[in-house]
DOMARPA-485772 format. One record per residue (C-alpha): residue in one letter; x, z, y. Coordinates in steps of 0.5 Angstrom, whole numbers. Each point is the difference from the previous one (the first is absolute). Layout:
! residues N
type, X, Z, Y
A, X, Z, Y
...
This chain:
! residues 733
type, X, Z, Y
X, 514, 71, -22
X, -5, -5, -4
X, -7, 0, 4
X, -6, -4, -3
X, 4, -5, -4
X, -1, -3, -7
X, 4, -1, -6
X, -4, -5, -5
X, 2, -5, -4
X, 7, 2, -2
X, 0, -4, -8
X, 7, -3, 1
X, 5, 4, 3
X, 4, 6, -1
X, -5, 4, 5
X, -3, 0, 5
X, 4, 7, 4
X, 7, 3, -2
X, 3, 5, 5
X, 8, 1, -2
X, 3, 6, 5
X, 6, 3, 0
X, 4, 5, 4
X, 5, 4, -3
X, 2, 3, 6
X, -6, 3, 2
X, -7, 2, -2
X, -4, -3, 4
X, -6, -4, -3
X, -3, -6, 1
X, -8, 1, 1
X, -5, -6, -2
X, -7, 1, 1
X, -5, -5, -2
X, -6, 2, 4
X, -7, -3, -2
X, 3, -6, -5
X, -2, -4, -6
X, 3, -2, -6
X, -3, -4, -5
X, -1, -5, -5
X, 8, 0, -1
X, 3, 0, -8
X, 7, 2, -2
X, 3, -7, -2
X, 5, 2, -5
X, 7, 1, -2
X, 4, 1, 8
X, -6, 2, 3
X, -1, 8, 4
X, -4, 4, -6
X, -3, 3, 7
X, -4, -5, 5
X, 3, 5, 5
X, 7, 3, -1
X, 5, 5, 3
X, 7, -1, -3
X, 3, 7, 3
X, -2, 8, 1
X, 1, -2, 8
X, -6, -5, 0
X, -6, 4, 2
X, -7, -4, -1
X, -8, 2, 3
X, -6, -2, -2
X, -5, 1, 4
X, -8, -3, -1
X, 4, -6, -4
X, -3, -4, -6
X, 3, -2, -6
X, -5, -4, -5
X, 0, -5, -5
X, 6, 0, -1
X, 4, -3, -7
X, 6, 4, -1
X, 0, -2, -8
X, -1, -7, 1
X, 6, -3, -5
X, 2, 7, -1
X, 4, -2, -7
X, 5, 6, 1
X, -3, 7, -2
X, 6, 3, 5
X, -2, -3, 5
X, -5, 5, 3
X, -4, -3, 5
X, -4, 4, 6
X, -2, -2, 8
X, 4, 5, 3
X, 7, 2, -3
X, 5, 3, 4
X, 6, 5, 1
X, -1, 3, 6
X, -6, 5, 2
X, -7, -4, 0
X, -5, 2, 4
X, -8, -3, -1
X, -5, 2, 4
X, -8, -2, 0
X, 1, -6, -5
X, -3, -4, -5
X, 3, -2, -6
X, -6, -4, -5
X, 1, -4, -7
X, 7, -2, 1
X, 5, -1, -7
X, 6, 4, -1
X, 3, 2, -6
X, 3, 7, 2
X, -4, 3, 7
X, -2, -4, 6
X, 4, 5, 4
X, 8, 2, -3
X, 4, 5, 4
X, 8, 1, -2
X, 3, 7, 2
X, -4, 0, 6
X, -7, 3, 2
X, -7, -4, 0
X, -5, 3, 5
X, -8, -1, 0
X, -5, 1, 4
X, -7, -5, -1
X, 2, -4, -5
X, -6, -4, -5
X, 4, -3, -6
X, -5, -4, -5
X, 3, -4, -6
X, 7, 1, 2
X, 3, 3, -6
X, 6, -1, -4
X, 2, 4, -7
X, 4, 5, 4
X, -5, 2, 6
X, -7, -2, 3
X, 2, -1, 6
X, 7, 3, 3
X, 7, 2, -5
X, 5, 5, 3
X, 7, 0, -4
X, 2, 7, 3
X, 7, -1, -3
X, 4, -4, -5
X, -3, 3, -6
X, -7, -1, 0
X, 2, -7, 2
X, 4, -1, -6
X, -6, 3, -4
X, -4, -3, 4
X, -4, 6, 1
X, -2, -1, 8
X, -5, 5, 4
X, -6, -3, 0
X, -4, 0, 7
X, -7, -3, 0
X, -4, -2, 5
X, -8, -1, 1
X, -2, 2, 7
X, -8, -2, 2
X, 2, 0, 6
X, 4, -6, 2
X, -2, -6, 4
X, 4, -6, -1
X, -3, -5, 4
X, 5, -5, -3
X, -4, 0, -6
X, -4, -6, -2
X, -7, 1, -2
X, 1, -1, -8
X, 5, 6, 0
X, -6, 5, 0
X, 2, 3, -6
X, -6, 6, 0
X, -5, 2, 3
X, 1, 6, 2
X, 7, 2, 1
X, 4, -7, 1
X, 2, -3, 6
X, -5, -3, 4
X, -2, -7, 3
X, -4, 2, 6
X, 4, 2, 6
X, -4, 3, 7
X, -3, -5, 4
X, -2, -5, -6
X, -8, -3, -2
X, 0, -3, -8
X, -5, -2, -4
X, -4, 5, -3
X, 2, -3, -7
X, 7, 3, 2
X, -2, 6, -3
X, 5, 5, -4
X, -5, 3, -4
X, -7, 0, 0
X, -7, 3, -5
X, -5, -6, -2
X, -6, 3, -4
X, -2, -5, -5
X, 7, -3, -1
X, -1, -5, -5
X, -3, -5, 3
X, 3, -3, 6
X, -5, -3, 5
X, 0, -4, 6
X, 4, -6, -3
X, 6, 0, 6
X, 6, -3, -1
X, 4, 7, -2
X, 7, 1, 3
X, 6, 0, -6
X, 2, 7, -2
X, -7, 3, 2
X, -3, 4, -7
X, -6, -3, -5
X, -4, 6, 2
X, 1, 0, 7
X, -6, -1, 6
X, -4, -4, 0
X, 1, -6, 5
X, -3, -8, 2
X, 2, -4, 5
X, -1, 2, 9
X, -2, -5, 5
X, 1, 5, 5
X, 5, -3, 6
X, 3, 6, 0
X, 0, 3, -7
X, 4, -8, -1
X, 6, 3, 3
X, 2, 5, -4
X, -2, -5, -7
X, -6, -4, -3
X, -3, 6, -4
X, -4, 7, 2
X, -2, 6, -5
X, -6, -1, -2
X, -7, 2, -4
X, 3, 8, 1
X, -4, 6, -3
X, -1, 7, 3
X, 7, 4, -2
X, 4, -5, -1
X, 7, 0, 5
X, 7, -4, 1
X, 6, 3, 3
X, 5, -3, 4
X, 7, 3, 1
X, 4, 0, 6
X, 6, 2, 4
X, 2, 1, 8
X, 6, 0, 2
X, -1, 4, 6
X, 8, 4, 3
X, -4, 5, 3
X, 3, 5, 5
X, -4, 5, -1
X, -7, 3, -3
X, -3, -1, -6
X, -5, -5, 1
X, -1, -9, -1
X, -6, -1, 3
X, -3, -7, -2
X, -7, -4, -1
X, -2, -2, -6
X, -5, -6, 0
X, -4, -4, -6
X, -3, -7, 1
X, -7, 2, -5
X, -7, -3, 0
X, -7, 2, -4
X, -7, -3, 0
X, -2, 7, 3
X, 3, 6, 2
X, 5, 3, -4
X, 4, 6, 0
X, 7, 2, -2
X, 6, 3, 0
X, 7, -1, 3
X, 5, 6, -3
X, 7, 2, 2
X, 3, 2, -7
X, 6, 3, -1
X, 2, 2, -8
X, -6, -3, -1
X, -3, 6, 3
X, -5, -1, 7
X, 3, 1, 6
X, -5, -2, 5
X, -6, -5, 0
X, -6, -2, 3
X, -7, -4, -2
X, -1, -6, 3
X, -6, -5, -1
X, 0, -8, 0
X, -4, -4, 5
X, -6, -3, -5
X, 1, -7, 3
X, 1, -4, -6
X, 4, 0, -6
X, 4, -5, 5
X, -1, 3, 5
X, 6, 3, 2
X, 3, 6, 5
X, 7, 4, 1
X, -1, 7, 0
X, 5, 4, 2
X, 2, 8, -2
X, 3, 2, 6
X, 6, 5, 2
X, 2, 1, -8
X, 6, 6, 0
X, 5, -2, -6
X, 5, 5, -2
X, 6, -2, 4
X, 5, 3, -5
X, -3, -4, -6
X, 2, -7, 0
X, -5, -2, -5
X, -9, 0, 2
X, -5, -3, -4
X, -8, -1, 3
X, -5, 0, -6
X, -6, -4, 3
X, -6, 2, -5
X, -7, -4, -1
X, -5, 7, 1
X, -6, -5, 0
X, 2, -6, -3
X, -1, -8, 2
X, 4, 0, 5
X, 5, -6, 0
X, 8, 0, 2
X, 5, -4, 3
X, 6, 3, 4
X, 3, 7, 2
X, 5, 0, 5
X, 4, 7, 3
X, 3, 1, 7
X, 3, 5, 4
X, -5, 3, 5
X, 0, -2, 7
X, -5, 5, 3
X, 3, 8, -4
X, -5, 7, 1
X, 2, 4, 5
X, 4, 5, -4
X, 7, 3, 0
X, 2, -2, -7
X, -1, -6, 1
X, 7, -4, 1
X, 1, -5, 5
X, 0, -7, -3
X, 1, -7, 3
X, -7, -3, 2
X, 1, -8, -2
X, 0, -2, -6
X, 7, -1, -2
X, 0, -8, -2
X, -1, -3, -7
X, 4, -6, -3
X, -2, -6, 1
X, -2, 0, -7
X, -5, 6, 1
X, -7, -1, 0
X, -4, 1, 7
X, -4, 6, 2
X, -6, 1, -3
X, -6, -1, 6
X, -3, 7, 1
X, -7, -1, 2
X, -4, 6, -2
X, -1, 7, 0
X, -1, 6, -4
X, -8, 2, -1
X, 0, 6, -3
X, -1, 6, 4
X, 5, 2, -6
X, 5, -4, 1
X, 7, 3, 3
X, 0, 0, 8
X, 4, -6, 3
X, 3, -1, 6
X, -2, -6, 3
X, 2, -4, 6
X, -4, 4, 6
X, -4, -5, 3
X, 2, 0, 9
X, -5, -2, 5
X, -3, -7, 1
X, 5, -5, 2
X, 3, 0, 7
X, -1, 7, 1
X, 7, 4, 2
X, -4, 8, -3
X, 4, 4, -4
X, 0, -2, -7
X, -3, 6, -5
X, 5, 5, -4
X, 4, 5, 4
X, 6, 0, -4
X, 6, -1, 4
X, 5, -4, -1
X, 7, 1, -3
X, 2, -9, 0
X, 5, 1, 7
X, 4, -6, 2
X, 5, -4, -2
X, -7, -1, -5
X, -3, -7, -3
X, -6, -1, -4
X, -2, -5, -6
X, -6, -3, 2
X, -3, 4, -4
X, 2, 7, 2
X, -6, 1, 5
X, -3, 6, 1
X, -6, -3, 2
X, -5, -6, 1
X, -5, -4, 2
X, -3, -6, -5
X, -6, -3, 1
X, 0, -2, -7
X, 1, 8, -3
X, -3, -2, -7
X, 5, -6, -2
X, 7, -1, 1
X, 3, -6, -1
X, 6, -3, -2
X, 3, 5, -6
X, 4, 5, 4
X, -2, 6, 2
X, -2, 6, -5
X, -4, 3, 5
X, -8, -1, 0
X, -1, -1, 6
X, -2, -7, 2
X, 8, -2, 3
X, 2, -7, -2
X, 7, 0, -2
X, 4, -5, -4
X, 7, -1, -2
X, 5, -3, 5
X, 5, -5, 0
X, 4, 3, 5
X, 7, 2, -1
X, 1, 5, 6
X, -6, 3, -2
X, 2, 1, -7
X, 7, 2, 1
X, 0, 3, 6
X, -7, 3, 2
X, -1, 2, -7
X, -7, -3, 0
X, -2, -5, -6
X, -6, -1, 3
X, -4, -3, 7
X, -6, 2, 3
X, -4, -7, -1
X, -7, -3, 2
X, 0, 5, 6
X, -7, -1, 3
X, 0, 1, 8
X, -2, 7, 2
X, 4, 3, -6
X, 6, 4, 0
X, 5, 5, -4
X, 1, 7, 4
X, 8, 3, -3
X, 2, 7, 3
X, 7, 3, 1
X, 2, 5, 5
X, 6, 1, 7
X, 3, 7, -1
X, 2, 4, 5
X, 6, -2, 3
X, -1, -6, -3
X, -4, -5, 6
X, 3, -5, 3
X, -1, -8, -1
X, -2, -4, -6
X, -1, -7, -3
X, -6, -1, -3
X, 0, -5, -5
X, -4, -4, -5
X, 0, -6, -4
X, -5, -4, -1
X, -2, -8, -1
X, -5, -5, 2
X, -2, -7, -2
X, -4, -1, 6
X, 2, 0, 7
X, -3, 5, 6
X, -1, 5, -5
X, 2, 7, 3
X, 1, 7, -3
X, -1, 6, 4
X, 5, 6, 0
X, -3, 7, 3
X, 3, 7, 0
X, -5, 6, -1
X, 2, 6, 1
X, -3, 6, -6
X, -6, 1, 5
X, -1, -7, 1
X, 1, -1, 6
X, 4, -8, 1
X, 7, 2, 3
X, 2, -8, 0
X, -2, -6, -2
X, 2, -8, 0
X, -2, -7, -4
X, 5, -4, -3
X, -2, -9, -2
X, 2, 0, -8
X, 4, -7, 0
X, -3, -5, -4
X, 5, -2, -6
X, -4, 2, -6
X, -3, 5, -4
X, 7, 3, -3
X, 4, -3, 6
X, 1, 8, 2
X, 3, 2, 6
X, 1, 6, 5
X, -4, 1, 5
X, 4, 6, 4
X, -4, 4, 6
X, 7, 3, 3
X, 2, 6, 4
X, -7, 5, -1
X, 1, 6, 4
X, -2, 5, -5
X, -1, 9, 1
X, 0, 4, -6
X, -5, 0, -3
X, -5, -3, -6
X, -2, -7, 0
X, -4, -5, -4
X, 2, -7, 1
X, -6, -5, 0
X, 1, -7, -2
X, -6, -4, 1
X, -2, -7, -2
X, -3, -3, 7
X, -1, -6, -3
X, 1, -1, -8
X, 4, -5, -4
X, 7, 4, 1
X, 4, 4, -6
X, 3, 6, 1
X, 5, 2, -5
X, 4, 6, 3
X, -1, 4, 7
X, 6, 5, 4
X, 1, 5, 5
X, 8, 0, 2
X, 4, 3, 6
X, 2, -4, 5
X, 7, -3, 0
X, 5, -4, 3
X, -1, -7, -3
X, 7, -3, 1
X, -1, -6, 4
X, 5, 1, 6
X, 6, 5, 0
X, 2, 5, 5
X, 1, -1, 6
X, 7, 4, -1
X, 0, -6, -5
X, 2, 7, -6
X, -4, -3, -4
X, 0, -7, -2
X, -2, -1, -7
X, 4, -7, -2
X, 7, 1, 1
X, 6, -5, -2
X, 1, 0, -6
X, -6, -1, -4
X, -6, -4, -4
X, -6, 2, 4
X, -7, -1, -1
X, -4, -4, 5
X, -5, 5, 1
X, 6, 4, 5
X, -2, -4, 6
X, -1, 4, 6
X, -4, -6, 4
X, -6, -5, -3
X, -3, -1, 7
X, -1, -7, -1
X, -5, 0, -6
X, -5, -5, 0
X, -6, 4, -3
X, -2, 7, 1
X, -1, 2, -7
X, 4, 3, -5
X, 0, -4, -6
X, 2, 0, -6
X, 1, 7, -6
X, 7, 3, 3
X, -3, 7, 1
X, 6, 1, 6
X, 0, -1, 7
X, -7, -1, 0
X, 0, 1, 8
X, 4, -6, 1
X, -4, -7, 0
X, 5, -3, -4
X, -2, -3, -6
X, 3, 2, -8
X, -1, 1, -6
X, 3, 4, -6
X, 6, -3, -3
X, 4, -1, -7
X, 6, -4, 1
X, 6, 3, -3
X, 4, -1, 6
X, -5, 1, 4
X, -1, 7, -3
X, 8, 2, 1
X, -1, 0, 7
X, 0, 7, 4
X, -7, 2, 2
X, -3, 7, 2
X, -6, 0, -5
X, 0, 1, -7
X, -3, -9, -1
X, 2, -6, 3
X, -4, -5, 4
X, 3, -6, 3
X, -4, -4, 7
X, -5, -5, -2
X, -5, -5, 3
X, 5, -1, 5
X, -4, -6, 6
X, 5, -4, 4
X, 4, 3, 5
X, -1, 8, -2
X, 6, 4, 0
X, 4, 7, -2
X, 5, 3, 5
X, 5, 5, -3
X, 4, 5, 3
X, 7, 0, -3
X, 6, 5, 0
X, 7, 0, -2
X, 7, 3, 1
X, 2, -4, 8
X, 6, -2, -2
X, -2, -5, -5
X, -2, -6, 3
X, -2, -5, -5
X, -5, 1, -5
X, -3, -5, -6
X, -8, 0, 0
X, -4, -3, -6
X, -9, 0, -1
X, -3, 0, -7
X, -7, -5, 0
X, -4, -3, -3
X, -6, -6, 2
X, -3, -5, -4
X, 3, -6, 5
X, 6, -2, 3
X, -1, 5, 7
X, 4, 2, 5
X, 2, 7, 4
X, 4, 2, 6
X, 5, 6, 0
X, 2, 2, 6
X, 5, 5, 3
X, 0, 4, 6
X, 2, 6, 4
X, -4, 6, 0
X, -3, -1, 7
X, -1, -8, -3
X, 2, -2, 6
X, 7, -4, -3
X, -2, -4, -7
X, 7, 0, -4
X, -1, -5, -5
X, -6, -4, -3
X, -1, -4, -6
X, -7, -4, -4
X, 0, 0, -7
X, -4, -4, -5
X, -3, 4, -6
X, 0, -4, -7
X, -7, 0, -1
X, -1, 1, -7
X, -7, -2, -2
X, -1, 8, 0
X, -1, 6, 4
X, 4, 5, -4
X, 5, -5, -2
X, 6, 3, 5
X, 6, -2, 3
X, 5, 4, 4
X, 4, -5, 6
X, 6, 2, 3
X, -2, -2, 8
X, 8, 2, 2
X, 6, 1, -4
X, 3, 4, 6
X, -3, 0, 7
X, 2, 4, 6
X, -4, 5, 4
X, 6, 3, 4
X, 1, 7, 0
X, -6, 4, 1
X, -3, 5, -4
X, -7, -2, 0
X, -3, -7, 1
X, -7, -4, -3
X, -2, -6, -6
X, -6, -3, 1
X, -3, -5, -5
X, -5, -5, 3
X, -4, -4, -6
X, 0, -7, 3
X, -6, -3, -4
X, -3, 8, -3
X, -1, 0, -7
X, 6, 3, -3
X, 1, 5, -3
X, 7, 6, 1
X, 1, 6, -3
X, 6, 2, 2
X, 6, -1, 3
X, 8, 1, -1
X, 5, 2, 5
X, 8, 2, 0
């Protein structure tokens, strides 16, 4: 299986892809699946190369396109043959294509070709990708139509595809093409698909128009709006009552059930007074649903963010569009922005959807800054984020829907229930969809991307402000739980409070925890360990005491052994000879000389131990129970790591090496005792090479053979002589 790969530039070879199998004495298949791939911009180079830019030599391959783009493709380029029938797909075996796009790619014949074997389609959107037998795909069902050249055509043109592999310039209609907008996203309001301008003759405003955009498009002039300029120098402009633009979108949502996409859709506008209008929900052009809005009247520059919250898409349709329509007129436009709803209504149809904001490329533009409201009694009702008591009050917070969030649970930033801001008309940052005041901006951290699903931090976080996330204990299910939270700080003395209400609001446990200083993106787990929690339903209230701290994830996890000393029985020793060994194994770190955790290793936060994430390539081939590789760091002089090690009695000899890095030449003690420490059996210092880098590593070899008698178990402890060594693992054998 092919999964978001991209084939481009292919202009002189014979093809990118020929799948060639054979199995006469069985009929079993060879199955590939390209899932969420690319092929563009290749060209057929000429006489030798494969007719296809995918090609299955034989009735046993079986080829699966799934949401995969084929676009500006040349297969006619040099093309000097009239038998050479070229397509982007050919194949001898049963072709399978699902939810896929093929735009404005030249073919001589068809840009699908099947030989004596089956297509099926499902979603398929084909635009310019004809030959001169068929306009999308050809089956030869049998020698005679291929010697006749008289295949069964199968056509292709589906409005309800996403291809969010397509680049912006392969829209090829406004109505019914692939789309370029996909859920979260904030464009330009000149992005438009499709719009209606009274009095299109004259082009006002005098901006610098985008290529491509038509002659009798919107009016527009240039934008001074700081957050206008992030999406482009220009705005629509100069607008007359009746006049819209429409903007297509898709979600790519794999909803388990319902029939419902909840999103917010929100527009950056300005006017000199207040002016009303409408946002609609279309589809076929028809109006699903819409609501009025009005903008501010703080002046022609004087924009604000207004959002229609809670917007329900069909979640079979793969395609919407919002109109924004001009009721008065003389109101400018910047930016429209749709992301998936944090808050839903309270209503069964409604499916259960992921609250964070998945992350956008690095490319993809920030966050609109909701900072207004709906004002009109007509507008639609929005549910916003309920306002809590004042700071440093334990009541209950409002509402009385219990919660169905159970433990193991982890909340994005952003997934609170609640909040208390002391600045609820404007959020800062570019991050948070929600109107309600909270400041978030885009993290850096990867652990908070990668494993706490949150693009986003909590920032500029006020003393007294605080963020309330709700999840349940079930029946049966009490017991002891960790809580943790990730959080950062630039200043040091700066603490967070964590506190457990119950649903009644009565305060069931509490705890203040010092945010070390390492920075505002230097992330690391603050854990509150072993919480003794009865079934029931909680709000976890997470309050800056102090301010100056980002937060960017929080959690509720059962309590487990943490791995840092075996049984006493010794049954369950996690280094065992032979291996390479991660350096976080260590079962005894007693002699660390700071008490802080450091570093963004998110495991064994409990210990004192200093680590950090690690990509060294032999590094990462050392075994470890979790699912990244850390390795120690910010080592100080005569720290040490004490391992418990098991291996078969009647091996007596055992061969040791360290894998580490440092920036100068360093030295490091190993040791080995008995389990009970009280014989020391070998003991060697080794120097490290000191490559003028922390990520430089090399492994040493300590022995080539040292013995350590007969017993089953015994201890390595590694002492740092002079610290500032980094050691990511260790091999034993």
């Amino acid at each position: 299986t092919f999964r978001d790969c991209e084939w481009v530039d292919f202009t002189h070879s014979r093809g990118p892809i020929m799948l060639d199998f054979f199995d006469i004495f069985s009929s079993n298949e060879l199955v590939v699946t390209f899932e969420d791939c690319r092929f563009h911009d290749n060209q057929y180079f000429g006489f030798g190369a494969q007719t296809a830019l995918v090609v299955a030599n034989s009735d046993q391959t079986r080829m699966v396109f799934r949401r995969t783009v084929f676009d500006k493709n040349n297969m006619q380029w040099n093309n000097t043959s009239p038998e050479s029938r070229t397509h982007v797909i050919e194949s001898l075996g049963p072709v399978e294509i699902e939810d896929s796009c093929f735009v404005n790619n030249q073919v001589s014949s068809a840009g699908v070709a099947v030989y004596g074997n089956a297509l099926s389609t499902s979603l398929v959107h084909a635009v310019n990708t004809g030959g001169g037998l068929c306009q999308f795909a050809s089956v030869f069902e049998n020698l005679q139509q291929y010697e006749s050249l008289n295949p069964t055509c199968v056509g292709a043109d589906s409005s309800q595809v996403s291809c969010p592999h397509l680049p912006s310039d392969g829209a090829v209609d406004n109505d019914g093409g692939p789309v370029k907008h996909y859920i979260p996203f904030v464009t330009n309001a000149l992005d438009y698909d499709s719009a209606f301008e009274i009095g299109d003759t004259q082009l006002e405003g005098g901006c610098n128009r985008q290529a491509g955009l038509p002659i009798d498009g919107p009016d527009a002039q240039n934008t001074v709006d700081s957050i206008c300029l992030n999406f482009g120098g220009c705005h629509v402009s100069h607008t007359s009552a009746g006049e819209f633009l429409v903007y297509r979108f898709a979600h790519n949502n794999n909803l388990s059930s319902g029939n419902v996409v909840w999103v917010d859709v929100t527009v950056r506008v300005a006017s000199l007074r207040r002016k009303e209008f409408t946002l609609e929900l279309l589809y076929n052009n028809q109006v699903e649903s819409s609501a009025t809005m009005f903008s501010e009247g703080f002046g022609y520059d004087g924009y604000t963010s207004i959002s229609w919250r809670n917007v329900p898409l069909r979640a079979e349709e793969k395609t919407h569009s919002i109109r924004i329509r001009f009721v008065n007129g003389g109101t400018n436009f910047c930016a429209i922005g749709v992301g998936y709803s944090v808050n839903t209504p309270p209503t069964t149809s409604s499916p259960t959807l992921p609250f964070t904001i998945p992350p956008q490329s690095p490319t993809s533009p920030p966050t609109i800054v909701p900072t207004a409201t709906p004002a009109s009694t007509s507008a639609p009702t929005v549910t916003e984020s309920r306002r809590t008591s004042p700071p440093g009050s334990t009541s209950a917070p409002s509402g009385t829907e219990p919660s169905h969030g159970i433990p193991p649970i982890t909340w994005g930033a952003l997934d609170y229930d609640e909040a208390f801001e002391m600045t609820p008309g404007e959020s800062a940052g570019g991050c948070n969809f929600r109107s309600d005041g909270v400041d978030a901006q885009e993290t850096s951290d990867l652990v908070c991307i990668e494993r706490d699903f949150s693009p986003c931090n909590i920032g500029w976080w006020d003393a007294g402000e605080f963020l309330l996330y709700r999840f349940s204990v079930p029946q049966g299910g009490g017991g002891m739980f960790d809580v943790r939270i990730r959080a950062a700080s630039n200043s040091a003395g700066r603490h967070l409070g964590m506190i457990l209400l119950t649903s009644d609001g009565d305060e069931w446990a509490s705890k203040a925890f010092i945010v070390p200083a390492m920075g505002y993106q230097s992330f690391n787990d603050i854990s509150w360990e072993s919480v003794n929690l009865e079934p029931n339903d909680y709000f976890l209230k997470v309050i800056s005491t102090t301010g100056r701290i980002n937060l960017c994830s929080a959690a509720v996890l059962p309590s487990e052994d943490d791995g840092t000393a075996p049984d006493q029985d010794g049954e369950d020793y996690k280094v065992v000879v032979p291996g390479l060994y991660s350096a976080m194994y260590y079962t005894d770190a007693s002699l660390d000389s700071t008490s802080d955790n450091f570093g963004n290793c998110p495991f064994r936060k409990n210990s004192p131990i200093d680590a950090k994430l690690n990509d060294d390539s032999v590094c990462k081939q050392a075994i470890t129970e979790h699912d990244s590789h850390c390795h120690i760091a910010f080592t100080q002089r005569d720290e040490y790591l004490v391992y418990d090690i098991k291996k078969t009695p009647e091996k007596d000899t055992i061969k040791v090496s360290v894998r580490v890095a440092s920036f100068r030449e360093k030295s490091l003690r190993v040791e080995l005792f008995s389990q009970d420490l009280a014989t020391l059996l070998a003991s060697k210092d080794i120097q490290t090479p000191g490559r003028g880098s922390w990520l430089v590593y090399d492994t040493l070899t300590v022995w080539d053979q040292v013995e350590v008698g007969n017993d089953e178990v015994f201890k390595m402890k590694i002492t740092f002589i002079d610290g500032q060594v980094n050691f990511c693992s260790f091999g034993i054998e």
